[in-house]
Backbone as JSON Lines, residues from 0, in Angstrom:
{"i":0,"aa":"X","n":[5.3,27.28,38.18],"ca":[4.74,26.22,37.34],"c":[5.43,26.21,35.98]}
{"i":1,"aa":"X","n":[5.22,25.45,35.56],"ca":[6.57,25.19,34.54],"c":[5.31,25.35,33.0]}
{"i":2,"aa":"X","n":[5.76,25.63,32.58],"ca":[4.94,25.96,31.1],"c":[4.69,25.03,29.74]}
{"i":3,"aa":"X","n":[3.49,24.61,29.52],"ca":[3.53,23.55,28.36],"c":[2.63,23.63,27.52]}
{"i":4,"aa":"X","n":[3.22,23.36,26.69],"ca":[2.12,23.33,25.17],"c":[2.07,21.49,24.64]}
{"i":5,"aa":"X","n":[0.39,22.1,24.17],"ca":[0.5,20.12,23.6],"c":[-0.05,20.21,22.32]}
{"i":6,"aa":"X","n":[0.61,19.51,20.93],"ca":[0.07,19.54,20.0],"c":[0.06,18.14,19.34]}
{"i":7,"aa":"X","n":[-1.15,17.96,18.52],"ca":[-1.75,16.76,18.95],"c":[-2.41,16.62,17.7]}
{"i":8,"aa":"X","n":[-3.04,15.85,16.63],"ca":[-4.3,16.26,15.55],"c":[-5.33,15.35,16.22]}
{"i":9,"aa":"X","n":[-5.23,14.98,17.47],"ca":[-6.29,14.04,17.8],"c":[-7.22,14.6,18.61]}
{"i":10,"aa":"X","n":[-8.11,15.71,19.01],"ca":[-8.64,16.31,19.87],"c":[-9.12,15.84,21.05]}
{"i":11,"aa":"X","n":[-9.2,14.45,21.0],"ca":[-10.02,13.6,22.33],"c":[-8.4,13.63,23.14]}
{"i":12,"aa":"X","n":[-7.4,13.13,22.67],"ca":[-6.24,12.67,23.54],"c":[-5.62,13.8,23.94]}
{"i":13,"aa":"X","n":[-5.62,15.19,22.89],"ca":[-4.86,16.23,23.23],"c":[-5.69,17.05,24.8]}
{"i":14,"aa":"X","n":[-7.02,16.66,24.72],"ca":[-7.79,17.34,25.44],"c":[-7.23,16.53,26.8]}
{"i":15,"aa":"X","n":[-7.44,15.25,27.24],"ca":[-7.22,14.52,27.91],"c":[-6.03,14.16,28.72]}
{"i":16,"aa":"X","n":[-5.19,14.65,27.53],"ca":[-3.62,14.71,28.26],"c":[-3.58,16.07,28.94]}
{"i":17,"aa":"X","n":[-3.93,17.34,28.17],"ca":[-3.81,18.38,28.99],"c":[-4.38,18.5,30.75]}
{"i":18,"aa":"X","n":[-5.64,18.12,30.35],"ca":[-6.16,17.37,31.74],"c":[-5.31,17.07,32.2]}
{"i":19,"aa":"X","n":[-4.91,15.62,32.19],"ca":[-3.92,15.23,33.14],"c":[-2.69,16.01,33.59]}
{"i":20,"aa":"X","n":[-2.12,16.56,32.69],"ca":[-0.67,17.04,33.09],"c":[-1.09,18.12,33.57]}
{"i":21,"aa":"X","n":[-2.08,19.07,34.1],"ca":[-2.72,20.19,34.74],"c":[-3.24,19.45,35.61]}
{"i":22,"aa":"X","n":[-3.48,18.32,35.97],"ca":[-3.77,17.72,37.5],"c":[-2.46,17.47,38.02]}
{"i":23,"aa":"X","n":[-1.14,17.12,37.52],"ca":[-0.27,16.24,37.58],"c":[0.96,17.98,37.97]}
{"i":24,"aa":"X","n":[0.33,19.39,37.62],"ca":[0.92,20.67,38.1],"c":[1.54,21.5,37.16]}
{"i":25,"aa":"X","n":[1.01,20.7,35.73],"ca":[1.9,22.09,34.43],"c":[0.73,23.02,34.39]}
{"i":26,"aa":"X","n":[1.12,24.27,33.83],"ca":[0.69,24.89,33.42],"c":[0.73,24.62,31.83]}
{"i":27,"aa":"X","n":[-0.68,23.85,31.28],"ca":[-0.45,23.83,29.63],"c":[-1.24,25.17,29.23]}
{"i":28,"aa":"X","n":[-0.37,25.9,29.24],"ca":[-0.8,27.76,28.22],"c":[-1.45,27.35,27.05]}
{"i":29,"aa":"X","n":[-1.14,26.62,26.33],"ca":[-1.74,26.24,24.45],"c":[-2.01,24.95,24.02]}
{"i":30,"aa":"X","n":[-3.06,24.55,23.35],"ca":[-2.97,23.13,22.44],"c":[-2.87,23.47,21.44]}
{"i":31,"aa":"X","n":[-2.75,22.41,20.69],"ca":[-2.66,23.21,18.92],"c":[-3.09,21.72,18.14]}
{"i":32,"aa":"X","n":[-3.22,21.94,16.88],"ca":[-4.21,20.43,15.83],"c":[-3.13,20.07,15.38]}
{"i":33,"aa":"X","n":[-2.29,20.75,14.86],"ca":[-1.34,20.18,13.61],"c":[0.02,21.19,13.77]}
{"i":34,"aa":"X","n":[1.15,20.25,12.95],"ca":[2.41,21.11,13.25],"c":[2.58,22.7,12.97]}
{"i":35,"aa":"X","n":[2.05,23.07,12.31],"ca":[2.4,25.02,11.48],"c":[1.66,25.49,13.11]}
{"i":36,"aa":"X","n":[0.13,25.02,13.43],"ca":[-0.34,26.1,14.27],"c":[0.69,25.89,15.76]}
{"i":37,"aa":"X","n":[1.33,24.36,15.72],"ca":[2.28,24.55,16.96],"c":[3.45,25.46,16.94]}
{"i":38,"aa":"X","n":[4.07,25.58,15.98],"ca":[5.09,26.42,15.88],"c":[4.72,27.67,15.93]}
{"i":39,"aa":"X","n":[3.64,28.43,15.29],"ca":[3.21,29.52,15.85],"c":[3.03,29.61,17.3]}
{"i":40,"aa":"X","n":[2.48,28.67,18.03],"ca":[1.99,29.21,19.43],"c":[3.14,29.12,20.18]}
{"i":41,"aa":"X","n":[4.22,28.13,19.41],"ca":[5.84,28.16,20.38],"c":[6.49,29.47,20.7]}
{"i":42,"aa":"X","n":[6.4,29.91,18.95],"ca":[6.97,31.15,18.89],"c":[6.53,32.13,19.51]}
{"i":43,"aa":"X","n":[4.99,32.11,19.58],"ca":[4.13,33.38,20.45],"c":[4.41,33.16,21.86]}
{"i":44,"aa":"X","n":[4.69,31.97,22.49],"ca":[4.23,31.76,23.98],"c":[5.73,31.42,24.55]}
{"i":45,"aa":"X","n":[6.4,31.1,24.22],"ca":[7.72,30.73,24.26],"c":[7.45,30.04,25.8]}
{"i":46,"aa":"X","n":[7.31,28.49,25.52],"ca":[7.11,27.56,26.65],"c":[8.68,26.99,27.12]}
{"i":47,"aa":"X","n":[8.27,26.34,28.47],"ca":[9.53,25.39,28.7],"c":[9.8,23.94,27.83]}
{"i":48,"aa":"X","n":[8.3,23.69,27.55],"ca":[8.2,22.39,26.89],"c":[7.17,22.23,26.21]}
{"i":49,"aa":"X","n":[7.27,20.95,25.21],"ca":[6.15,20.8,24.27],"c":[6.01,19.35,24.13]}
{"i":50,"aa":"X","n":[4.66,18.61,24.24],"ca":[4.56,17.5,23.85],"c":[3.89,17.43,22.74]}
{"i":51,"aa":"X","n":[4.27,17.03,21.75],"ca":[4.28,16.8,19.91],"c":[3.77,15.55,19.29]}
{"i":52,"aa":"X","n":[2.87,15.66,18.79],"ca":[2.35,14.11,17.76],"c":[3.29,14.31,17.12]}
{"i":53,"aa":"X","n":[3.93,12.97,16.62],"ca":[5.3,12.69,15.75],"c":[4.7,12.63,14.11]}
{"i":54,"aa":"X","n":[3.32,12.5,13.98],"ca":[2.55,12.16,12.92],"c":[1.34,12.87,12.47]}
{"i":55,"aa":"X","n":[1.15,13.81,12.11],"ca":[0.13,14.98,11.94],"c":[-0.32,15.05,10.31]}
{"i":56,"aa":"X","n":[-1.05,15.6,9.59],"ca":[-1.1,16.33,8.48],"c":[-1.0,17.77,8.49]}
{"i":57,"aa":"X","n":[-0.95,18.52,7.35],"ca":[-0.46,19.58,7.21],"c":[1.24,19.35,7.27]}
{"i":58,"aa":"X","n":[1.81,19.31,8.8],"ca":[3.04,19.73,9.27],"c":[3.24,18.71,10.59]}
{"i":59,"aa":"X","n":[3.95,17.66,9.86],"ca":[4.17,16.77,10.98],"c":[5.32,16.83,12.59]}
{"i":60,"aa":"X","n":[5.26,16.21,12.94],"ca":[5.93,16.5,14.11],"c":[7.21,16.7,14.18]}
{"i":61,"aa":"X","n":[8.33,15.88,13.15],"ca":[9.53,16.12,12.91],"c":[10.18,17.27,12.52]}
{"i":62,"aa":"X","n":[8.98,18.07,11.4],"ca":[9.4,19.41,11.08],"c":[8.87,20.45,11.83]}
{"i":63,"aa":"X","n":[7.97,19.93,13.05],"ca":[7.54,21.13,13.85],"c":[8.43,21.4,14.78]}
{"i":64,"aa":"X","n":[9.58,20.15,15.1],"ca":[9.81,19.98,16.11],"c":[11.47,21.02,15.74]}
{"i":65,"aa":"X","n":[12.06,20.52,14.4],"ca":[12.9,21.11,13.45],"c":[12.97,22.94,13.84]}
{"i":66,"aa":"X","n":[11.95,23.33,13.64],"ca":[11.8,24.88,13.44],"c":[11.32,25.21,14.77]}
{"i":67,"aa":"X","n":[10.83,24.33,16.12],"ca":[10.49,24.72,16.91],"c":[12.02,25.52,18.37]}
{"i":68,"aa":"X","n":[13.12,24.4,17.8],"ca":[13.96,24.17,18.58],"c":[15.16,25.18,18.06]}
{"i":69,"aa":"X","n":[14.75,25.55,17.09],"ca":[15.79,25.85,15.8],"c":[15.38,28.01,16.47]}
{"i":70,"aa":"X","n":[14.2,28.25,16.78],"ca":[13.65,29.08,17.42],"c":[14.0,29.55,18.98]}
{"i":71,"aa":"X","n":[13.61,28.32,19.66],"ca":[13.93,28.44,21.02],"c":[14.73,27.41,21.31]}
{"i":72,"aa":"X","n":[16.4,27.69,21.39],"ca":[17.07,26.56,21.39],"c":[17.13,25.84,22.84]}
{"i":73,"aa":"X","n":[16.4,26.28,23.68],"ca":[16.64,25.97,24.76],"c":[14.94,25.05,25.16]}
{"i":74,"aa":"X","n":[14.45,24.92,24.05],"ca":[13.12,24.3,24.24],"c":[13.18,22.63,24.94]}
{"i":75,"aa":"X","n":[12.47,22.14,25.33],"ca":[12.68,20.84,25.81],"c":[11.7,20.14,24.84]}
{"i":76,"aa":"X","n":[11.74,18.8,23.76],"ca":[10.14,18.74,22.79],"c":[10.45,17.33,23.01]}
{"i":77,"aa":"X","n":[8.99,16.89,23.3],"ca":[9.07,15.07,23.38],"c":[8.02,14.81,22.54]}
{"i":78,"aa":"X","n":[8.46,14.03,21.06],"ca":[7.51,13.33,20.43],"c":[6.8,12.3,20.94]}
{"i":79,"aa":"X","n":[5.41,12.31,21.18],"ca":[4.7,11.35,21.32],"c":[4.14,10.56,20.09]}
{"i":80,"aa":"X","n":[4.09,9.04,20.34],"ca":[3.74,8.37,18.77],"c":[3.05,6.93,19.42]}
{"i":81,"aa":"X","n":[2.37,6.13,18.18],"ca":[1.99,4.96,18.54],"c":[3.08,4.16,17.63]}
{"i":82,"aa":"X","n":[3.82,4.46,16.96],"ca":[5.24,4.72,16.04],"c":[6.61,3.85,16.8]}
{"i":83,"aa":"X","n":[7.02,3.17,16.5],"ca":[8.42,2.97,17.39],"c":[9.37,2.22,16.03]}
{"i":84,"aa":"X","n":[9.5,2.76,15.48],"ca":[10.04,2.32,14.27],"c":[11.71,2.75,14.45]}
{"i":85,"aa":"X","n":[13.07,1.92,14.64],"ca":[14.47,2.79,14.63],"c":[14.74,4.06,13.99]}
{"i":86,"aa":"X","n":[14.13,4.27,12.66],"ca":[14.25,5.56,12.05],"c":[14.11,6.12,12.34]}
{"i":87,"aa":"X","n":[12.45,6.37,12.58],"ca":[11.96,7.28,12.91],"c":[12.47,8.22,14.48]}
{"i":88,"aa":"X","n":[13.14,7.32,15.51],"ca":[13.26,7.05,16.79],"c":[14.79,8.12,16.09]}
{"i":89,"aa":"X","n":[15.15,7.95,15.28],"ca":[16.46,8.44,15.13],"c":[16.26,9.74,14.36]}
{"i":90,"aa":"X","n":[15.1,9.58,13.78],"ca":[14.59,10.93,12.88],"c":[14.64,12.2,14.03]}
{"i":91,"aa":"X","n":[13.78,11.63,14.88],"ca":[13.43,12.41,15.9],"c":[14.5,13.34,16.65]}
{"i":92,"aa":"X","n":[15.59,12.27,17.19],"ca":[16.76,12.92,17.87],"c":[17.38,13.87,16.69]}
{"i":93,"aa":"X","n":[17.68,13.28,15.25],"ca":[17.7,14.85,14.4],"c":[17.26,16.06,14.34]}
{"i":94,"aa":"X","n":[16.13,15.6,14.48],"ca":[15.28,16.98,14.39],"c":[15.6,17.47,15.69]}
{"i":95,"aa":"X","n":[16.06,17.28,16.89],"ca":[16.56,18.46,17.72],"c":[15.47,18.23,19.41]}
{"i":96,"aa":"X","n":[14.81,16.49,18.96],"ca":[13.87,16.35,20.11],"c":[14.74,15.92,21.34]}
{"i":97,"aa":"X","n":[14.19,16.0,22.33],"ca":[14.76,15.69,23.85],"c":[14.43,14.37,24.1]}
{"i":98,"aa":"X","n":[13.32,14.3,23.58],"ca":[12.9,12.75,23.72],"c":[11.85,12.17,22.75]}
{"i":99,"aa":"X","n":[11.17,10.71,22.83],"ca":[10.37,9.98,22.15],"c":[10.04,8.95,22.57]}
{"i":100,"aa":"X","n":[8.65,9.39,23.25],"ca":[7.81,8.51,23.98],"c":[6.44,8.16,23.58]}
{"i":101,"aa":"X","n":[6.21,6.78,23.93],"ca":[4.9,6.24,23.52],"c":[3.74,6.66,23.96]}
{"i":102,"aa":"X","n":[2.51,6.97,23.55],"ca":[1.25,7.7,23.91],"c":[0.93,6.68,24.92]}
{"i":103,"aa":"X","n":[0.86,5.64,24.94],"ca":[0.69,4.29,26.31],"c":[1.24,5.23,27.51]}
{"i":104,"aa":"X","n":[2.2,5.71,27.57],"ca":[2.92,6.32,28.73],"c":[2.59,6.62,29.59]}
{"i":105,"aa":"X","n":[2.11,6.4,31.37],"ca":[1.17,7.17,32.17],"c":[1.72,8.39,31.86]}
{"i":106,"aa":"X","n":[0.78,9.73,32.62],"ca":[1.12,10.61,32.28],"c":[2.07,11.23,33.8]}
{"i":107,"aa":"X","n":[1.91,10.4,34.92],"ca":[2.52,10.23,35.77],"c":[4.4,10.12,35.27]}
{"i":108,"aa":"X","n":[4.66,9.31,34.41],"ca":[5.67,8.83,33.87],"c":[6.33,10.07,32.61]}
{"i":109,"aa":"X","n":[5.18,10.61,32.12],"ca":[5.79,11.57,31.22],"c":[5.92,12.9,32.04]}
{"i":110,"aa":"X","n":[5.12,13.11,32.78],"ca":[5.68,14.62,33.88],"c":[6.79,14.35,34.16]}
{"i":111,"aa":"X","n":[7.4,13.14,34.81],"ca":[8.53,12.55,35.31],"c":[9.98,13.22,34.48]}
{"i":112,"aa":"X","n":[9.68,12.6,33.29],"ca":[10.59,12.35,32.27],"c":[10.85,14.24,31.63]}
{"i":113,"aa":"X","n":[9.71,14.68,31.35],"ca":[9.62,16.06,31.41],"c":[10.24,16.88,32.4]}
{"i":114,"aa":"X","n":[10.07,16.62,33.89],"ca":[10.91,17.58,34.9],"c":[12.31,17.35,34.84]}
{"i":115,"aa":"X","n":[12.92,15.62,34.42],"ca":[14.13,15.76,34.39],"c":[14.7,16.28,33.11]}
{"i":116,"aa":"X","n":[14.13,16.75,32.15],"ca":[14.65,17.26,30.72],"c":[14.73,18.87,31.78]}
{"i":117,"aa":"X","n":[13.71,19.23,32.15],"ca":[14.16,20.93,32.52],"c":[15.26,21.24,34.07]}
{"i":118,"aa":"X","n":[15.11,20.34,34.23],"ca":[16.29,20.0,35.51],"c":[17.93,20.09,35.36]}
{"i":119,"aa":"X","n":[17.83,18.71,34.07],"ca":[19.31,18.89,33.47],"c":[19.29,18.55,31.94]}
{"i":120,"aa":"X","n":[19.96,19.92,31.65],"ca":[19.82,19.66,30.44],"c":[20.26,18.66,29.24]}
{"i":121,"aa":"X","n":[21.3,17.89,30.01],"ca":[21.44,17.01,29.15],"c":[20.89,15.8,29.43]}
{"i":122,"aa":"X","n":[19.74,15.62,30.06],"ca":[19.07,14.26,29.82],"c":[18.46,14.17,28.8]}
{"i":123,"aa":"X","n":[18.0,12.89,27.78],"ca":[16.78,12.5,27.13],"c":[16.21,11.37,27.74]}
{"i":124,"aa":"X","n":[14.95,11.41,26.66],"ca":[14.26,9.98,26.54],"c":[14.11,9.01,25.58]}
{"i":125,"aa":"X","n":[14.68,8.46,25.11],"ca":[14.62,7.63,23.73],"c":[14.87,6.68,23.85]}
{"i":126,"aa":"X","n":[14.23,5.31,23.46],"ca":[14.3,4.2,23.28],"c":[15.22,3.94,23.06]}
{"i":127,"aa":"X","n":[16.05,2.72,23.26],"ca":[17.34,2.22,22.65],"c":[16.78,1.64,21.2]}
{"i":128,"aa":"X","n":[17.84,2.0,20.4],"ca":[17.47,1.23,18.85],"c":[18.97,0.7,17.99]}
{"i":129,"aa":"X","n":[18.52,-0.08,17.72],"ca":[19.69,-0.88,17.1],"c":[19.69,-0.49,15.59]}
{"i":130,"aa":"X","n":[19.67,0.55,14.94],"ca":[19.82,0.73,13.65],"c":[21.09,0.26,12.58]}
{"i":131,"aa":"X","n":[21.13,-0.44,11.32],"ca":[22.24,-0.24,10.94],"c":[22.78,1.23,10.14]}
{"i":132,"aa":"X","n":[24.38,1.05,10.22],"ca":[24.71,2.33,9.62],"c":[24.61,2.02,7.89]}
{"i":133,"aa":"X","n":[24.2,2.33,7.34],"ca":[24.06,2.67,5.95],"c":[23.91,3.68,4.94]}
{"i":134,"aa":"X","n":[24.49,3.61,4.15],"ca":[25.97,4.78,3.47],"c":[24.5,5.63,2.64]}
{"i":135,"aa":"X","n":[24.42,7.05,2.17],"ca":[23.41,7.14,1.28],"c":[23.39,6.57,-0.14]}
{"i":136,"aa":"X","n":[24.61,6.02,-0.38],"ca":[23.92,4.62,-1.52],"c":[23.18,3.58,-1.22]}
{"i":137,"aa":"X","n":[23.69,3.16,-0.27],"ca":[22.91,1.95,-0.06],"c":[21.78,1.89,0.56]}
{"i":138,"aa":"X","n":[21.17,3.15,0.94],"ca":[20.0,3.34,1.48],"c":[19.07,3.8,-0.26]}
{"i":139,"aa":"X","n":[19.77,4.4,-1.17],"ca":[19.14,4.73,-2.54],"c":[18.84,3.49,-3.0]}
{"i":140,"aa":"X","n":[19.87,2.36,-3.17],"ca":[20.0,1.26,-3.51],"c":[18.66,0.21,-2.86]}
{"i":141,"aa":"X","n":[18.42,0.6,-1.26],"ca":[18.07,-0.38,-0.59],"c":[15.89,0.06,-1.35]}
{"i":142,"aa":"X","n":[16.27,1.5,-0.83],"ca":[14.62,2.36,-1.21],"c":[13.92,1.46,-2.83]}
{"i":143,"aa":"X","n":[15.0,1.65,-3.7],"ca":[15.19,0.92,-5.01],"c":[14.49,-0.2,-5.4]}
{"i":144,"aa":"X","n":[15.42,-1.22,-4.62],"ca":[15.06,-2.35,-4.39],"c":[13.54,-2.88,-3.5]}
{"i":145,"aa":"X","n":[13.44,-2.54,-2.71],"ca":[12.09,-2.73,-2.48],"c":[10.48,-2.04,-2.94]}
{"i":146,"aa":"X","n":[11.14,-1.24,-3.92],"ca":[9.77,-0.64,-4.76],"c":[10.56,-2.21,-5.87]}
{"i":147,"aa":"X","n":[10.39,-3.36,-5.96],"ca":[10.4,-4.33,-6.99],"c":[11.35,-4.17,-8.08]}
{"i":148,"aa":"X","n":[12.15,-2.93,-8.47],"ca":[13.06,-2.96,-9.4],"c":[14.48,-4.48,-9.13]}
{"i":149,"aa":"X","n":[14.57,-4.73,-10.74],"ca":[15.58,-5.37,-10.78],"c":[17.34,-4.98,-10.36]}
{"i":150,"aa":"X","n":[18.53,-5.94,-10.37],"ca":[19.2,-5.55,-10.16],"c":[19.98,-4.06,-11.75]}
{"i":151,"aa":"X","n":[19.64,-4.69,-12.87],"ca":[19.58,-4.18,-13.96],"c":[18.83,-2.55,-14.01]}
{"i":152,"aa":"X","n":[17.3,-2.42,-13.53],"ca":[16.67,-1.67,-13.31],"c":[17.54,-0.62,-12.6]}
{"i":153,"aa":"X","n":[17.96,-0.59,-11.3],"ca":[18.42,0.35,-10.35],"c":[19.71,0.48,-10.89]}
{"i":154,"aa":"X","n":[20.48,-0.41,-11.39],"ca":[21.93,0.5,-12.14],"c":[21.33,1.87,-12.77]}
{"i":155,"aa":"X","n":[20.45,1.1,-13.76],"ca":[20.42,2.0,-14.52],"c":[19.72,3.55,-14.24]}
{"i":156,"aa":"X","n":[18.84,3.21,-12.87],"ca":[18.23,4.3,-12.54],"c":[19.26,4.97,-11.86]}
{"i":157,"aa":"X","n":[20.56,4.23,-11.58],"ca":[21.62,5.46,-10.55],"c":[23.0,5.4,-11.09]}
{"i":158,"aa":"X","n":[22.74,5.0,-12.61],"ca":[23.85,5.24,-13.01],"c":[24.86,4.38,-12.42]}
{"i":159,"aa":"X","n":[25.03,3.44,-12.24],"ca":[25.84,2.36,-11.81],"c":[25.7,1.55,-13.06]}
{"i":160,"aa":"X","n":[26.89,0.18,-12.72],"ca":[27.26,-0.65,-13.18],"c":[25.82,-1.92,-12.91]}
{"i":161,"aa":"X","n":[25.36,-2.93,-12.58],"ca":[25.05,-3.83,-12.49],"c":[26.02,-4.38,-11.15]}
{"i":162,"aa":"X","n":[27.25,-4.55,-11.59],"ca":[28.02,-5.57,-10.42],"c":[28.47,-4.87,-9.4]}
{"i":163,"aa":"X","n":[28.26,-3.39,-9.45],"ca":[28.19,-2.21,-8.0],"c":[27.12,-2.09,-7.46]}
{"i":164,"aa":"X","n":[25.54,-2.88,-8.02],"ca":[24.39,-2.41,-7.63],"c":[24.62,-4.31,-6.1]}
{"i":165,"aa":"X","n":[25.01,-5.04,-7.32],"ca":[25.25,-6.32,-7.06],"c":[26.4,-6.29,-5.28]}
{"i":166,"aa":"X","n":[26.96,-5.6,-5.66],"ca":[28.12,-5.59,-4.04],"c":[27.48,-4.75,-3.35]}
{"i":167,"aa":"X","n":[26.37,-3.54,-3.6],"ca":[25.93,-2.8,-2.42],"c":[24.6,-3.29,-2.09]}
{"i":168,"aa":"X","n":[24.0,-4.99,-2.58],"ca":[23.19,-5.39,-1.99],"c":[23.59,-6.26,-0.94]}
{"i":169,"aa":"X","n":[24.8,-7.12,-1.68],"ca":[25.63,-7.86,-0.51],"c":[25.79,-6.78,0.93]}
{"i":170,"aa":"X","n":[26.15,-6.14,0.54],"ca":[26.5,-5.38,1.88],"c":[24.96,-5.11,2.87]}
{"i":171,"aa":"X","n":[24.21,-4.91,2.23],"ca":[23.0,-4.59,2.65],"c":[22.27,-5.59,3.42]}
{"i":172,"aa":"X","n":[22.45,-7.26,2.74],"ca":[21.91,-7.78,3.31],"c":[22.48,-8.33,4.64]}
{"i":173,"aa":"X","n":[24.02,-8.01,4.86],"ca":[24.84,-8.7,5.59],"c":[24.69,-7.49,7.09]}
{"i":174,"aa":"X","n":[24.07,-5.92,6.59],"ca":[24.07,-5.54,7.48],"c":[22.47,-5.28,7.81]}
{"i":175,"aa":"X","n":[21.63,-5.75,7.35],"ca":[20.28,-5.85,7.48],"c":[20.15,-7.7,8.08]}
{"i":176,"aa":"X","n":[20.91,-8.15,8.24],"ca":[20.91,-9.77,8.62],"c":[20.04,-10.6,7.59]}
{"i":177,"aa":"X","n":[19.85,-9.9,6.56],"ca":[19.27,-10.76,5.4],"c":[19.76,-11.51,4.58]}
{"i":178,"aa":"X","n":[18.84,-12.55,3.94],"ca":[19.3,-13.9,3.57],"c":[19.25,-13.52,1.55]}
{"i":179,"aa":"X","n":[18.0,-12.53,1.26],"ca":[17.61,-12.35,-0.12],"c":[17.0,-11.15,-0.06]}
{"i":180,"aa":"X","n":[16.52,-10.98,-1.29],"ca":[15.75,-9.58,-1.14],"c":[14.34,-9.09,-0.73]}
{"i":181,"aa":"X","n":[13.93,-10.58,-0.47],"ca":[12.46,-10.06,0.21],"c":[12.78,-10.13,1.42]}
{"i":182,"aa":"X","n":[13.71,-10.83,2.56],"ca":[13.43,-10.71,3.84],"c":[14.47,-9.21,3.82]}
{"i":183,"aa":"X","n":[15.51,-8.7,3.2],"ca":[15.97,-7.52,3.44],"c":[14.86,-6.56,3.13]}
{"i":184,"aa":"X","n":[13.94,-6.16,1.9],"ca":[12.92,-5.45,2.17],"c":[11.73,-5.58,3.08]}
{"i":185,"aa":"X","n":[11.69,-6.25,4.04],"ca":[10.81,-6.51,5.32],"c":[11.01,-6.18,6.54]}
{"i":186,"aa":"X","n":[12.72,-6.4,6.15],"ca":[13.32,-5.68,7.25],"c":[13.7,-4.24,7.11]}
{"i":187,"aa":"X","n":[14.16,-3.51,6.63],"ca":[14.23,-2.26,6.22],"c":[12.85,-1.86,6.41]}
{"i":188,"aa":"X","n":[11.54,-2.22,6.41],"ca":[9.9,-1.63,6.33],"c":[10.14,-2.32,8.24]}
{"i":189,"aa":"X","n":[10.38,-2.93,8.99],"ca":[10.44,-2.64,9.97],"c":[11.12,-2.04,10.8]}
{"i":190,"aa":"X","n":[12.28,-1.53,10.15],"ca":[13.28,-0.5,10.88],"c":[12.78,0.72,10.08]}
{"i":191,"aa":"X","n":[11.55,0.66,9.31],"ca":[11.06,1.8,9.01],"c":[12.1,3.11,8.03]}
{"i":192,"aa":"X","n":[13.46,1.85,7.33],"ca":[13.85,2.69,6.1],"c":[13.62,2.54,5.02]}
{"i":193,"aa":"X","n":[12.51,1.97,4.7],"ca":[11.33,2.51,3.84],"c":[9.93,2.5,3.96]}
């Protein structure tokens, strides 16, 4: 039986999923509330796999998932989220996850996806996402700009010129498909880079 831990801050769903995936033939050894007590029980229990809330307090899922893998490099970790934001979707594969799947998911469908992560190791699960590439200025620039600062304002907060703040919005909006600066900050809050 293959070994699993589920950590979760939701106690009704964490309870419920374990259920299932112990009807469905894992052995789940541990649950846990929040990211710190998952990483302890990783480290104590040293599982094949872990299914992870991507969104916790205390210690969210990205950094549990960070120090979990970083530990047992051979861990298999699938963030679960109600979340589907490109960033985040891309945060995730940083942090060292195998996959990132929606809590909707039968659990029929996530055992699935789970046996082929310990099968071969180079499968994942991740949504396709169309992110643009953007430079860490223009992501400073972009963060900037949608907390309401002027073009004047953010020079001055990054030490720029005005007509460099001015060409790395052009660029921004041309790779955000935006027309001005409110539909580029709407879009950036739905690709969830800010």
């Amino acid at each position: 039986m293959l070994r699993l831990i589920i950590v979760d801050d939701h106690p009704l769903f964490r309870v419920g999923l374990g259920y299932a995936m112990k009807a469905l033939g894992w052995d789940v050894i541990a649950e846990a509330g929040d990211g710190a007590e998952g990483v302890r029980r990783v480290t104590e229990l040293k599982p094949d796999a872990v299914l992870l809330d991507a969104k916790m307090p205390r210690m969210d899922g990205l950094e549990a998932c960070r120090l979990m893998v970083a530990a047992l490099p051979k861990l298999r970790v699938v963030l679960l989220t109600t979340f589907s934001e490109p960033a985040l979707v891309q945060a995730a594969r940083d942090a060292g996850a195998s996959g990132f799947v929606s809590k909707e998911t039968e659990a029929e469908r996530l055992s699935s996806i789970l046996t082929k992560m310990l099968e071969d190791a180079s499968y994942t699960s991740f949504p396709q996402i169309n992110l643009p590439k953007l430079s860490p200025r223009e992501l400073e620039v972009l963060r900037l700009m949608a907390t309401g600062l002027s073009n004047k304002e953010i020079a001055r907060h990054l030490s720029l010129s005005p007509d460099t703040v001015k060409d790395h919005l052009e660029n921004l909006y041309r790779k955000l498909e935006a027309s001005d600066r409110v539909t580029a900050a709407k879009r950036a809050q739905q690709l969830g880079l800010v």
